[in-house]
C-alpha positions in Angstrom: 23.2 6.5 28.3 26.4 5.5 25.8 28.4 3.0 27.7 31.9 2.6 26.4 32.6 -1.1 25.7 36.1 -2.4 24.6 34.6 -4.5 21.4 37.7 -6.0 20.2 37.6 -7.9 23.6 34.4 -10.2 23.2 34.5 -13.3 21.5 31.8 -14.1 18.0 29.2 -15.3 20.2 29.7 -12.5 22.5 29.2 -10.0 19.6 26.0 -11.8 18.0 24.5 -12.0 21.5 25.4 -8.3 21.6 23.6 -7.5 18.5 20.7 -9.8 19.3 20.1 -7.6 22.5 20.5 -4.7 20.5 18.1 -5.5 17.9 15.4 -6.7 20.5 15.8 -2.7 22.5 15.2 -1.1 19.1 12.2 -3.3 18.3 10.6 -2.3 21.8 12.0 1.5 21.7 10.1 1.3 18.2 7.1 -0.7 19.3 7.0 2.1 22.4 7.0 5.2 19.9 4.1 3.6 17.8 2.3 3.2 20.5 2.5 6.6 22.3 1.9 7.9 18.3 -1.5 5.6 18.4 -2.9 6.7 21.7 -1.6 10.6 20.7 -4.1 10.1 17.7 -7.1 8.4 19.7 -6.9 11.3 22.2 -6.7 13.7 19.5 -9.8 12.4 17.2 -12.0 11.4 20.9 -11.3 15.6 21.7 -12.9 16.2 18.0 -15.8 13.9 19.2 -14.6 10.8 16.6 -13.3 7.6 17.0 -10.0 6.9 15.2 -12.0 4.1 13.8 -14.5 6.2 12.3 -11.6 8.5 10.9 -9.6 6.1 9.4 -13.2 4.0 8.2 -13.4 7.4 5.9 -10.1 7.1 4.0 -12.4 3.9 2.2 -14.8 6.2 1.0 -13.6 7.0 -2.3 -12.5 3.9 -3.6 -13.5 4.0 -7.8 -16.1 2.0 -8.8 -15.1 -0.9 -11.4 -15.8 1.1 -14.6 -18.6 -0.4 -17.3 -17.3 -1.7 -20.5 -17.1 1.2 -23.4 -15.3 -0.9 -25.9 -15.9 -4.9 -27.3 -13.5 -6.8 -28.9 -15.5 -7.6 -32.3 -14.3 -10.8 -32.7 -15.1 -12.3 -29.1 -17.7 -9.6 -27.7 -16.9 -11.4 -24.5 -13.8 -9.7 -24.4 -14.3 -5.8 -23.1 -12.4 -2.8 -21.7 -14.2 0.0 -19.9 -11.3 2.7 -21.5 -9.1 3.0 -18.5 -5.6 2.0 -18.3 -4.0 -0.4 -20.6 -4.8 -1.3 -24.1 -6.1 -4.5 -24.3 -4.2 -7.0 -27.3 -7.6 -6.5 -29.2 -7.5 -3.1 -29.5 -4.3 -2.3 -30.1 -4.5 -4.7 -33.0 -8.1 -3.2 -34.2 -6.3 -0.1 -34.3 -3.4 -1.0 -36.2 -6.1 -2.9 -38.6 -7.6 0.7 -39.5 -10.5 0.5 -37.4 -11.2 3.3 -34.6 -12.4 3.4 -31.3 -15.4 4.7 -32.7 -15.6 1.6 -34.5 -15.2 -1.1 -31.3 -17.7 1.1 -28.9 -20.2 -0.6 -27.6 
């Protein structure tokens, strides 16, 4: 329902209070649409004989499990990586020193 308003006519505290009310209907109008998606996906999951609960519980599952150590630093054997993602210090220096992987494995 566009309603044609003559803008140029309001004052600055006119306007803001404008755009205030604005911004409070598009909050709700989003808040609405959210919530008609929610109870769409509750109705849907309930028909397959799940909770959304339990669906969304799943999505948990298959979280990686913190990876044991492969590699110690040989001067502080305190000091470990499992292998996955960034080169510790240690290593990288290790390997610049000549030494190997092979050479730091636990």
């Amino acid at each position: 329902m566009p309603m044609n308003m003559e803008l140029d006519h309001l004052d600055l505290k006119e306007l803001k209070d404008l755009r205030a009310k604005v911004e409070r209907a598009i909050a709700d109008f989003e808040d609405r649409k959210k919530k008609q998606a929610l109870t769409a996906l509750e109705e849907s999951a309930r028909k397959l004989g799940y909770s959304l609960a339990e669906l969304t519980a799943l999505s948990g599952i298959r979280k990686r499990k913190p990876a044991k150590p492969k590699y110690a630093n040989p001067a502080n054997a305190s000091e470990t990586w499992s292998g996955r993602g960034r080169r510790p210090h240690w290593v990288t220096a290790a390997l610049a020193s000549g030494k190997s992987l092979n050479d730091i494995a636990i």
